[in-house]
N, C-alpha and C positions, 0 to 999 in steps of 0.2 A: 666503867666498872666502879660500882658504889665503896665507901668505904668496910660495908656491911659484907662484899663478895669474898667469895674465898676461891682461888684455884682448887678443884677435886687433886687431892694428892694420891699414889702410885697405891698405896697400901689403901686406901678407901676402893679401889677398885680389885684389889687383889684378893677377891671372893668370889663365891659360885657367881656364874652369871646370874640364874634364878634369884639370887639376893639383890644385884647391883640393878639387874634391869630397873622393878620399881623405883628403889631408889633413885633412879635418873630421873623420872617422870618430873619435874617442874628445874631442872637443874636445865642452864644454859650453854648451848651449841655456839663457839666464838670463830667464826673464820675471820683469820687476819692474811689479808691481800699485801702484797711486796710493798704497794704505791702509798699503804698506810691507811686504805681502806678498809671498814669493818661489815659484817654480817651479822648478827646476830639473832637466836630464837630459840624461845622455850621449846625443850621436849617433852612432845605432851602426846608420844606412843613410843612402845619399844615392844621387840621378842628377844627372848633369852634364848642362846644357844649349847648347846653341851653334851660331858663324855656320856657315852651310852646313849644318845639323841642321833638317830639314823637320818635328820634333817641337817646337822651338823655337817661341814665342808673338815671338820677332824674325826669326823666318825671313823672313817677307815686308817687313817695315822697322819703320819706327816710325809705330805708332797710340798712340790714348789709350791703351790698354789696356796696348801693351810699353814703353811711354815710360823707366818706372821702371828697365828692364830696360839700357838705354842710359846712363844715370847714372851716378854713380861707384860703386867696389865701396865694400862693408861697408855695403850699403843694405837695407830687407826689398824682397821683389817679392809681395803678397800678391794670391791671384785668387782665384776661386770655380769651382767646379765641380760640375757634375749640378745648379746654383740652392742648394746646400744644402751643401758642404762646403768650406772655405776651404784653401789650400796655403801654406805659407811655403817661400819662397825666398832664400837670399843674393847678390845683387847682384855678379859678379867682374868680371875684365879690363879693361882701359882706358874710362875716358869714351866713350862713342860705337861700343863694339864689345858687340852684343844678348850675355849672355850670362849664367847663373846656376847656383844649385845648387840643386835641391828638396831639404828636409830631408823625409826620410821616416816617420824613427822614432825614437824616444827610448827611452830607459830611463831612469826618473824616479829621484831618489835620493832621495826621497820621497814618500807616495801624498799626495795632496792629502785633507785635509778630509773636504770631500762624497765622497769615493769610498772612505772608508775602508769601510763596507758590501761593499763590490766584493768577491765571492770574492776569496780569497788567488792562485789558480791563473789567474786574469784580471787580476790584478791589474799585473803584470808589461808588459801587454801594451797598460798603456791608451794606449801612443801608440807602438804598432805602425803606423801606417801614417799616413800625413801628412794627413787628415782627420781622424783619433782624436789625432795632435798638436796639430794648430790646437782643438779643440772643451775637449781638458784645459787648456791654458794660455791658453784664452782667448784665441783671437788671430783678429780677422776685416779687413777692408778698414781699418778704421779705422787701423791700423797698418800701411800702406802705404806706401814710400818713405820710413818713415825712415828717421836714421841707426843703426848698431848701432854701442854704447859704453858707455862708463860713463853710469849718471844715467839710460840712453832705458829706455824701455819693453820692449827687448830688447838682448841682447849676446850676444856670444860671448867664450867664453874656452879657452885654447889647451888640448891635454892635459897630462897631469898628469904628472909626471917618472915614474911610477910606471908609468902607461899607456903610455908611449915606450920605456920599460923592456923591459915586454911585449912587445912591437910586434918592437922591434930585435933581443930573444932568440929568436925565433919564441915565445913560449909564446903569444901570443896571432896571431890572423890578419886579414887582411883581404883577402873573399870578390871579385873582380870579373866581374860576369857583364851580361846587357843588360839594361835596364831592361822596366817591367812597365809595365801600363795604360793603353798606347799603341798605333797605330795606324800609327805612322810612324816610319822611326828605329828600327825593333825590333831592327836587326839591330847598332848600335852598343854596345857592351861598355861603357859609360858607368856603370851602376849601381855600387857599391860596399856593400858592408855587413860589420858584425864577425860573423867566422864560430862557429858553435853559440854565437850570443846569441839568446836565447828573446823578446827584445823587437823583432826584425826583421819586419817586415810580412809579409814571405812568406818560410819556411825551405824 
């Protein structure tokens, strides 16, 4: 972590998801493993989730399931899906209002380990879509509703003066279009992602 990095703090995330989501788009995903191992990677796609969003797992209120989802921001919201692929999510807007962001995709700033085998031209893509994020960093139920900070098992951290740089000059873009792999809500523009980045789930 550079001296220039900042942890995202609790109240930077405690707004509509539709505000937070873009805003994530160049900020950094940190898994910190027990052994003192790191993970790291830009997000560079997200969908917003929220009240009155019939795609929403708090659309109908709170169960076990979206409890986490109701909690304060800067929390994970981990599920599973199809029995076999886990999502991570960031927790936003007020205590008591269902509401989050699906992280969809990374660009890792380093290949892990075990994956250095990985063709070079796949390489790029191992956490293209928010099943192939959670599966590379390790991330399942067990990291549910924590907190994201310094110390936890995940964090976020803001972008880089560098990436805001981009952003602000146009040299770089951020795409918004609707979200994917849903069934409901297709028609809300919610999605976000950095445009001709080759680590995006679906280009």
């Amino acid at each position: 972590m550079s001296e220039n990095t900042q942890i995202v703090e609790y109240f930077w995330l405690a707004r509509s998801s539709t505000s937070v989501a873009p805003d994530l788009i160049g900020c950094t995903l940190v898994r910190q493993f027990p052994d003192g191992g790191v993970i790291r990677g830009t997000i560079v796609e997200t969908e917003a989730y929220g009240p009155g969003d019939p795609a929403c797992h708090a659309y109908t209120g709170l169960t076990p399931r979206s409890k986490v989802m109701f909690g304060p921001a800067n929390t994970s919201y981990v599920y599973l899906i199809y029995g076999m692929y886990h999502c991570l999510n960031v927790v936003t807007d007020l205590e008591g209002v269902g509401s989050a962001v699906l992280l969809r995709a990374l660009q890792l700033e380093a290949i892990p380990a075990e994956f250095a085998a990985t063709p070079p031209a796949k390489q790029i893509r191992l956490a293209a879509g928010p099943g192939k994020l959670c599966k590379v960093l390790k991330i399942d139920k067990t990291l549910n509703g924590l907190s994201l900070g310094a110390g936890q098992p995940l964090r976020l951290e803001h972008r880089s003066p560098e990436f805001q740089r981009a952003i602000d000059s146009g040299a770089t873009n951020i795409v918004q279009t609707t979200r994917i792999g849903i069934t409901k809500g297709i028609d809300l523009p919610w999605r976000w992602y950095l445009g001709n980045c080759a680590a995006v789930s679906k280009l």
